[in-house]
C-alpha positions in Angstrom: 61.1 100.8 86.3 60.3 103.8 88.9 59.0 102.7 92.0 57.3 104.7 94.5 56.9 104.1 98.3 54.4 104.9 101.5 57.0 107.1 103.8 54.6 105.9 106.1 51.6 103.4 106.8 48.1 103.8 105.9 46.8 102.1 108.9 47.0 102.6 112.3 49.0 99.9 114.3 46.2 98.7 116.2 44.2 97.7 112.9 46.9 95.0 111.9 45.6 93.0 115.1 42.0 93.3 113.7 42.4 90.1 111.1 44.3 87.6 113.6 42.1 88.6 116.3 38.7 87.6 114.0 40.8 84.9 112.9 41.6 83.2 116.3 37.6 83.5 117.1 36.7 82.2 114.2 38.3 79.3 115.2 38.1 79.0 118.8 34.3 78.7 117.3 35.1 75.5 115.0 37.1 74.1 118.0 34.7 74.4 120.6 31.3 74.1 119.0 29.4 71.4 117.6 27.1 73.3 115.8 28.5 76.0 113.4 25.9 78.9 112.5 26.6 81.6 109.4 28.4 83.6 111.8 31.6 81.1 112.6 32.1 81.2 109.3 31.9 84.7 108.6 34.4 85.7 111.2 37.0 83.2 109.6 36.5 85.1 106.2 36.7 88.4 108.0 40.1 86.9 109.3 41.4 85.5 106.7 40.3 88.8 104.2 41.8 91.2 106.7 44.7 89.7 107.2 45.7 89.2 104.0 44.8 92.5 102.7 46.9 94.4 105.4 49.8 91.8 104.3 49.3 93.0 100.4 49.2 96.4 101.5 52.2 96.8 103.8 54.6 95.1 101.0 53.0 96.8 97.9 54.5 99.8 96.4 52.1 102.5 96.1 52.7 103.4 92.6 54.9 101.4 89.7 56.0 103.0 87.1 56.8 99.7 84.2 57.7 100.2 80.7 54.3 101.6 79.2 51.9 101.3 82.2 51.4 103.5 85.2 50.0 100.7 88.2 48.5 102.2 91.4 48.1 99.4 94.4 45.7 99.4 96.5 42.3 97.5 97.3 41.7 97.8 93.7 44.5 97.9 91.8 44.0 100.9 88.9 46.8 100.9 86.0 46.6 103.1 82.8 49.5 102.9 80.2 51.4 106.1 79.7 50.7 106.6 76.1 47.1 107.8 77.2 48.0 110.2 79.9 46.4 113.7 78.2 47.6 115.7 81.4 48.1 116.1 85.2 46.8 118.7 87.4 48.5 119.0 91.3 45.9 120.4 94.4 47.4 120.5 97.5 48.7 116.9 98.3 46.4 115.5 95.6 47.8 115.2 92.0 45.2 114.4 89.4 46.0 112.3 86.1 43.8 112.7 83.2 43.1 110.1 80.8 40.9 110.5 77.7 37.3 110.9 80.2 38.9 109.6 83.3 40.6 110.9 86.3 42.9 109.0 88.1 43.5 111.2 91.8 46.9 110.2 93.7 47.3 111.0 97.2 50.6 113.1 97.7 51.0 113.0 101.0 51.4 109.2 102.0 54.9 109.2 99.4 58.2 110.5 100.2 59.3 114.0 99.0 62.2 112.5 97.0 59.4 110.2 95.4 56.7 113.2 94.6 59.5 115.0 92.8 60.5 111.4 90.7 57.0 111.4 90.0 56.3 114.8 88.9 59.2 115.5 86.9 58.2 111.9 85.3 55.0 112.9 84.1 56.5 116.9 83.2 58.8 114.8 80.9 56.8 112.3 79.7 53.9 115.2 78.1 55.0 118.3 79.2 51.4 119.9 80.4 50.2 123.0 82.6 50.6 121.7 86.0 49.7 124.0 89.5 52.4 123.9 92.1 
């Protein structure tokens, strides 16, 4: 199993406060109101959504590479197994992986420079396929 890590974090510092902060009025609403309207509530889902998400994201890996499936975390979570891979193609910092009619694109630049060679050299050996440094 191959995993591959962020070198660094997606988000800005200051957007980790953004859930708690929603959060802590949501409920300052609940605690000091006696009537709730549709908008208490929605800054407790906005909270509670945030927060969690940013929590998911920070420990994820970016990209797992299991037995027979290539899994890409993130808000939505895209996997394809490896047996279906018809090719790659690298631009820039984005590397592009081909699958029958679909195109999964990978974001080079938020992984390590050890990682993007594991990576590459993992697909190279997996189908060996024109790929442009």
């Amino acid at each position: 199993m191959i995993n591959i890590k962020f070198k660094r974090s997606k988000y800005k510092f200051g957007t980790y406060w953004t859930g708690p902060i929603f959060l802590l009025l949501g409920i300052s609403y609940f605690v000091t109101e006696q009537v709730y309207q549709w908008n208490h509530y929605a800054y407790l889902f906005v909270g509670v959504g945030t927060t969690l998400f940013l929590i998911f994201d920070k420990q994820a890996n970016y990209i797992a590479i299991d037995n027979d499936k290539l899994v890409i975390n993130g808000l939505w979570t895209r996997w394809l197994y490896l047996k279906d891979i018809t090719g790659f193609e690298i631009n820039g910092d984005h590397l592009k992986i081909s699958k029958n009619n679909r195109e999964i694109n990978i974001d080079l630049s938020l992984i390590t420079e050890a990682s993007k060679t594991e990576l590459i050299s993992f697909l190279e050996e997996l189908r060996p396929v024109k790929s442009n440094h």
